[in-house]
C-alpha positions in Angstrom: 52.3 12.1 65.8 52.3 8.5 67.3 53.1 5.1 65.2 51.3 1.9 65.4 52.2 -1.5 63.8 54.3 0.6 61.2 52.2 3.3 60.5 52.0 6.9 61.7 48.9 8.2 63.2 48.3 12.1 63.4 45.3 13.8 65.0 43.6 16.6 62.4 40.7 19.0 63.3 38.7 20.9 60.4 37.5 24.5 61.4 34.3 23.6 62.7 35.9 20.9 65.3 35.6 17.6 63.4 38.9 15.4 64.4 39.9 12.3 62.5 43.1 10.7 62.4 45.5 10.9 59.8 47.2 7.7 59.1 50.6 7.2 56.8 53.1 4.7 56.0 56.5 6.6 54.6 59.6 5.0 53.5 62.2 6.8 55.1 63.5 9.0 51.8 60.4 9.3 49.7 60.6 10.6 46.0 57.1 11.6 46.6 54.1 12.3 48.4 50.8 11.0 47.9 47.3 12.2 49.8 44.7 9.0 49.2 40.8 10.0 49.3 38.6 6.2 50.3 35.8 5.6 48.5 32.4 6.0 49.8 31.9 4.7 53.2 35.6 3.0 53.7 37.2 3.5 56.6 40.8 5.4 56.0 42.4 1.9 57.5 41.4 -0.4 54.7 43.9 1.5 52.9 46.7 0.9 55.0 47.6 -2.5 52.6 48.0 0.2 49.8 49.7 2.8 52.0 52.4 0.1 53.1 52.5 -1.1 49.4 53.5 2.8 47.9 55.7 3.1 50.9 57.9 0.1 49.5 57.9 2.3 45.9 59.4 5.1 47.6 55.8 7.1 47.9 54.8 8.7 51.4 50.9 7.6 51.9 48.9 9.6 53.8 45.5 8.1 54.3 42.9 10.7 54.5 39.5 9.7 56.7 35.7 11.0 55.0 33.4 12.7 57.7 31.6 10.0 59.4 33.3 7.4 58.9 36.4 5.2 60.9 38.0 7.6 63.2 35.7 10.9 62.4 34.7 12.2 65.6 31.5 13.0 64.0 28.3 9.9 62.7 25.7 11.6 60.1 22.2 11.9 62.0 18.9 14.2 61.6 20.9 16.7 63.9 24.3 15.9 61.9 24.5 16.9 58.0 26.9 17.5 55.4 27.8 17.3 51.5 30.4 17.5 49.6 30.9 21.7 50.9 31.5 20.1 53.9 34.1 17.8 52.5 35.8 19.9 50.0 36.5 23.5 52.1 36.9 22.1 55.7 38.0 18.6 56.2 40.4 18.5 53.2 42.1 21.4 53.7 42.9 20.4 56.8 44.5 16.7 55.8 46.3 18.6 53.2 47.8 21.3 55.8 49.0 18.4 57.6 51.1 16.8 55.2 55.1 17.2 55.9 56.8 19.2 53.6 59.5 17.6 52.4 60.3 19.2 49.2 59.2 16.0 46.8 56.3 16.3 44.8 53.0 16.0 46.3 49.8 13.8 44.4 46.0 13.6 45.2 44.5 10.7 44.6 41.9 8.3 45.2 39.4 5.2 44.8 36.1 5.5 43.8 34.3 8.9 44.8 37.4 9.6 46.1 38.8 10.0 43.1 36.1 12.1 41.9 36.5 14.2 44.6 40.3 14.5 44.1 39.7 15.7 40.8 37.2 18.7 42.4 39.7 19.9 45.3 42.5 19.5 42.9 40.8 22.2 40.1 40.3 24.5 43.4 43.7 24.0 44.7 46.1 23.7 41.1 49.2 24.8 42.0 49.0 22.7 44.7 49.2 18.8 43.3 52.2 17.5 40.8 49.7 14.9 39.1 46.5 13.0 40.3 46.0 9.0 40.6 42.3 7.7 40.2 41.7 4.1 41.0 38.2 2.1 40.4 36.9 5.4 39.9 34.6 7.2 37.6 31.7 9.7 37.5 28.7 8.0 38.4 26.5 9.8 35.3 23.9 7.2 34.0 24.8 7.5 30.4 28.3 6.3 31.2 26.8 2.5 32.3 26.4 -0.1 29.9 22.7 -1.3 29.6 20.5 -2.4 31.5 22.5 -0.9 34.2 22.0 2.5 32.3 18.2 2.7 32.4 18.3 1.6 36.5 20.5 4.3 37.7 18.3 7.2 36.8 15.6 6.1 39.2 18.4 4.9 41.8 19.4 8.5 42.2 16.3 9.6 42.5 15.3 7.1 45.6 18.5 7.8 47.4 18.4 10.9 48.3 14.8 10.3 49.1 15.0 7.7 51.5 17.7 9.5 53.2 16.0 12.6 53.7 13.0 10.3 54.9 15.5 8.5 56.8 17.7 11.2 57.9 20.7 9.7 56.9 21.3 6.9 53.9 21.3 3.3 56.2 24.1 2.2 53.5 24.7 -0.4 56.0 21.5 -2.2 55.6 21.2 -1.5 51.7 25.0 -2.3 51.2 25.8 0.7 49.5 28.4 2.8 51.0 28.0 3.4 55.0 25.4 5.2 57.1 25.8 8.6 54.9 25.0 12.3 55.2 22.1 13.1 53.5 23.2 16.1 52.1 26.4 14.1 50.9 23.9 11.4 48.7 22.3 14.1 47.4 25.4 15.9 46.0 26.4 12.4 44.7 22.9 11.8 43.3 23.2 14.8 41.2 26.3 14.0 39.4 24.7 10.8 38.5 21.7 12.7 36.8 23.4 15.7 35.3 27.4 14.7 35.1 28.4 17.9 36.8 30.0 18.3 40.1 29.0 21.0 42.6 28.5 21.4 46.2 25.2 22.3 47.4 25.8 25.9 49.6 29.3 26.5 47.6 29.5 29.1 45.7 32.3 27.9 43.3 32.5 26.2 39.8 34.0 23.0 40.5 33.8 21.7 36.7 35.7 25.1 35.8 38.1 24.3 38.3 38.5 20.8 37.1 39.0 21.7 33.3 41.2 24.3 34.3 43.8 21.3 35.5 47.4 20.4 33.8 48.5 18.2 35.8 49.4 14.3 34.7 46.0 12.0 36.0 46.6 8.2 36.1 43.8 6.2 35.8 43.7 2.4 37.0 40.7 0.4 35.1 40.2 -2.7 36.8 38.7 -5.4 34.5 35.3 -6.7 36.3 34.5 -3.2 37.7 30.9 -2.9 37.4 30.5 0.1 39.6 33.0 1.7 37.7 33.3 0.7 34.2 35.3 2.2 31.4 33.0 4.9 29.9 32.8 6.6 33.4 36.5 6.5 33.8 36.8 8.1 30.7 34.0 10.6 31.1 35.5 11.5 34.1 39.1 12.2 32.8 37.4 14.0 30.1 36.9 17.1 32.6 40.5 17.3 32.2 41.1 18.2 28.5 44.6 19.8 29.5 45.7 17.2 31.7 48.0 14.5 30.1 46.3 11.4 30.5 47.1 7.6 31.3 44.8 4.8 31.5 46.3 1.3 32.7 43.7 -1.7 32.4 44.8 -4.5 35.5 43.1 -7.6 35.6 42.5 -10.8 38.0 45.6 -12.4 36.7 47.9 -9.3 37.0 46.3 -8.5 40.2 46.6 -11.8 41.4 43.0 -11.0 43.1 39.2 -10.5 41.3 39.7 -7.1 39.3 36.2 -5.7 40.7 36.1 -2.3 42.7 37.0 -3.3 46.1 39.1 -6.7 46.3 42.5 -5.1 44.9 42.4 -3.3 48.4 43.5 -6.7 49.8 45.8 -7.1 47.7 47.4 -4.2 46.4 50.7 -4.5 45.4 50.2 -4.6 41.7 48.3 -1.0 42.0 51.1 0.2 43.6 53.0 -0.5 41.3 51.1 0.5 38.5 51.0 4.0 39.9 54.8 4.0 40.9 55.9 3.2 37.5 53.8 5.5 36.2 55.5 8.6 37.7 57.1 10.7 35.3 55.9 8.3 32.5 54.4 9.2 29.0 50.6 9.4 28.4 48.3 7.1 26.9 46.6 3.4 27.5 48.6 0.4 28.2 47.6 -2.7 27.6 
């Protein structure tokens, strides 16, 4: 383990040889333990505002990095596939084997799709996790846009996963959706949007089961101008957890002291962190 400009850097390899680094800012006696999924496309590093933020709140970060993106060793290509099997069974084991054990509780969390995917490798893992934190995330099924977002989506996850098999990867870059993404990975997502369940194509496992089967606390951060992830999928998602005590807290610009849409808070992300540090050992419910 090396550090740079404050944070750690660790080198991880998954069982079938894809490296990435693990990056982490930790104060230096945490009261917990946090492993932080990006969203779609974001590089692990964008985080490192958040990380540094948590760190000050007495919460170890530990930045995990998606297959093919930031420091993956691996780029999706015709020749180079994966979903969310991929994902779920090699590369996050692997970050999670990683973490130091220092006795304090340890969290799963994450922003966007990764918070969706916290909430799947969580219900596989649930002894594992003392409570999960979901920021600007949500499930992407149709029905839980408002219209006329609603009657788009349908027919957007239909095209994706089309033009990426045409393609051979999704050229996120050019459409400004996500990065340049796995095909298989778009099609995984693509079916959540149309049918609200979560699975991973070539894995046989229930990963709804496993999320339903969940007790652990899940803190949800709303931001107010969110459009790609909007209340009724935040609720819809945390509705896979009917055992898990829930919180909701709504932030917006003013609190946030930046625009409350899905990726500016990342810039500035103090009042997140401490939104999710306060909420430790906290009561369940929606604040205001």
């Amino acid at each position: 383990m090396i550090e740079a400009n404050g944070a750690t850097e660790a080198t991880v390899a998954a069982a079938d040889g894809h490296r990435w680094t693990l990056l982490a800012h930790a104060p230096a006696r945490p009261r917990a333990r946090l492993l932080w999924l990006p969203a779609l496309g974001v590089a692990a590093r964008h985080y490192l505002p958040l990380a540094e933020a948590l760190a000050r709140q007495g919460i170890a970060t530990h930045l995990h990095e998606w297959r093919g993106n930031g420091s993956s060793s691996l780029r999706p290509s015709r020749e180079q596939d994966w979903g969310y099997r991929e994902l779920l069974t090699l590369d996050l084991p692997a970050s999670h084997a990683a973490l130091p054990d220092d006795g304090t509780p340890l969290l799963l969390g994450g922003h966007s799709l990764g918070g969706q995917l916290s909430c799947c490798f969580a219900g596989q893992h649930p002894q594992a996790f003392a409570g999960l934190w979901l920021v600007a995330s949500g499930t992407p099924y149709w029905r839980s846009f408002p219209p006329p977002r609603r009657w788009l989506l349908p027919s957007l996850y239909r095209f994706l996963p089309w033009l990426a098999r045409r393609h051979g990867t999704l050229p996120g870059r050019r459409l400004g959706f996500g990065g340049n993404e796995a095909r298989s990975l778009i099609a995984d997502w693509a079916r959540v949007g149309l049918g609200n369940r979560y699975a991973a194509a070539g894995l046989d496992r229930d990963l709804e089961a496993g999320i339903a089967r969940l007790h652990v606390p899940a803190h949800g951060v709303l931001l107010a101008d969110d459009w790609l992830a909007p209340g009724d999928s935040l609720h819809a998602l945390l509705a896979k957890l009917p055992h898990a005590p829930v919180r909701i807290t709504h932030l917006d610009a003013a609190t946030l002291q930046a625009p409350a849409d899905h990726f500016s808070w990342m810039r500035h992300p103090d009042a997140v962190a401490t939104t999710l540090a306060e909420g430790l050992g906290a009561g369940t419910g929606a604040d205001d």
